[in-house]
C-alpha positions, 0 to 999 in steps of 0.5 A: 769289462774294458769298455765300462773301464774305459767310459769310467776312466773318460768320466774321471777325466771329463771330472779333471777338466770340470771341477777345476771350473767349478773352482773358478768361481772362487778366484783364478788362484783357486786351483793352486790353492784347492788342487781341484784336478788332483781329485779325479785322478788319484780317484780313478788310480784308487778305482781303476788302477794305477795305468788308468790313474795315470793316464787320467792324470795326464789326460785331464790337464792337456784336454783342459788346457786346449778346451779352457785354457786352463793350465796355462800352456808353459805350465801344463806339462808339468801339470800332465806329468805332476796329477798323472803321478797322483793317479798312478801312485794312488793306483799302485800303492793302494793295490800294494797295501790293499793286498795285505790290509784288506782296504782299510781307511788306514790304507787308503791315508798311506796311499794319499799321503805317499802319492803326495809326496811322490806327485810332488817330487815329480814336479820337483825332478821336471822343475830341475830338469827345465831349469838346469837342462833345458835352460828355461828361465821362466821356470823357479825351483822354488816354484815346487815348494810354493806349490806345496804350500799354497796346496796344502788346503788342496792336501786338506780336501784330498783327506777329508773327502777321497777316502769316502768317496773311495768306499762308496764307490767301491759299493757301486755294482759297475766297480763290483761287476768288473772288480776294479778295486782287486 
């Protein structure tokens, strides 16, 4: 059962490095704007748990930066820290509700939009800490707000097409085998 774990955990991060890619193709700015990455993580933290979200999460942002060079190096921390919050807050709060609302859709837009909210104070408390701390002045605060906003057809697609994917997946015989969605 870890092994089949493992390897879905590995397809969920091979995904965080492609799909940004794929975006590509509508523009260098697309993965601000769409938040491609975002997507197998919280993906893989809803599926496999919080410890697995996080950790592809933090995975696919560092692989893809020396593979493609995509985040930027300066940037790709942030990144690392920021998706592998979305993948372990949609872990952890989807186990939380799924224990008293029996995994309804309901459940899984509460997860969505709180990992949101909490991935981006992540980003929030890094910026701080890069600007204030460690005196880095290639870093903005305002930075963090205009990730927000320049993400929010990203939130949008997150919406639409996470809680689906979510309930089909959870029918596939490997996720049923190995309950992963306890």
């Amino acid at each position: 059962m870890k092994t089949k774990r493992i390897v879905l955990n590995g397809l969920f991060c091979a995904l965080g490095v492609l799909l940004p890619q794929a975006f590509h193709v509508f523009g260098a700015a697309s993965g601000m704007i769409f938040l491609p990455m975002h997507i197998p993580a919280m993906i893989a933290g809803f599926i496999l748990g919080p410890v697995s979200g996080l950790v592809c999460g933090m995975l696919s942002p560092v692989i893809s930066c020396f593979a493609v060079s995509m985040p930027a190096l300066l940037k790709m921390p942030f990144m690392a820290f920021e998706v592998g919050a979305y993948g372990f807050f949609c872990g952890l709060i989807f186990k939380l509700l799924s224990r008293k609302t029996k995994n309804t859709l309901l459940s899984v837009y509460i997860t969505l939009i709180v990992a949101q909210i909490f991935g981006r104070i992540v980003n929030l408390l890094l910026t701080l800490a890069a600007v204030y701390i460690l005196k880095l002045d290639s870093v903005a605060v305002i930075s963090v707000w205009t990730a927000v906003v320049t993400g929010i057809p990203g939130i949008i697609i997150q919406w639409v097409f996470i809680p689906p994917i979510i309930f089909i997946l959870r029918k596939l015989p490997i996720v049923k085998e190995i309950n992963l969605t306890a």
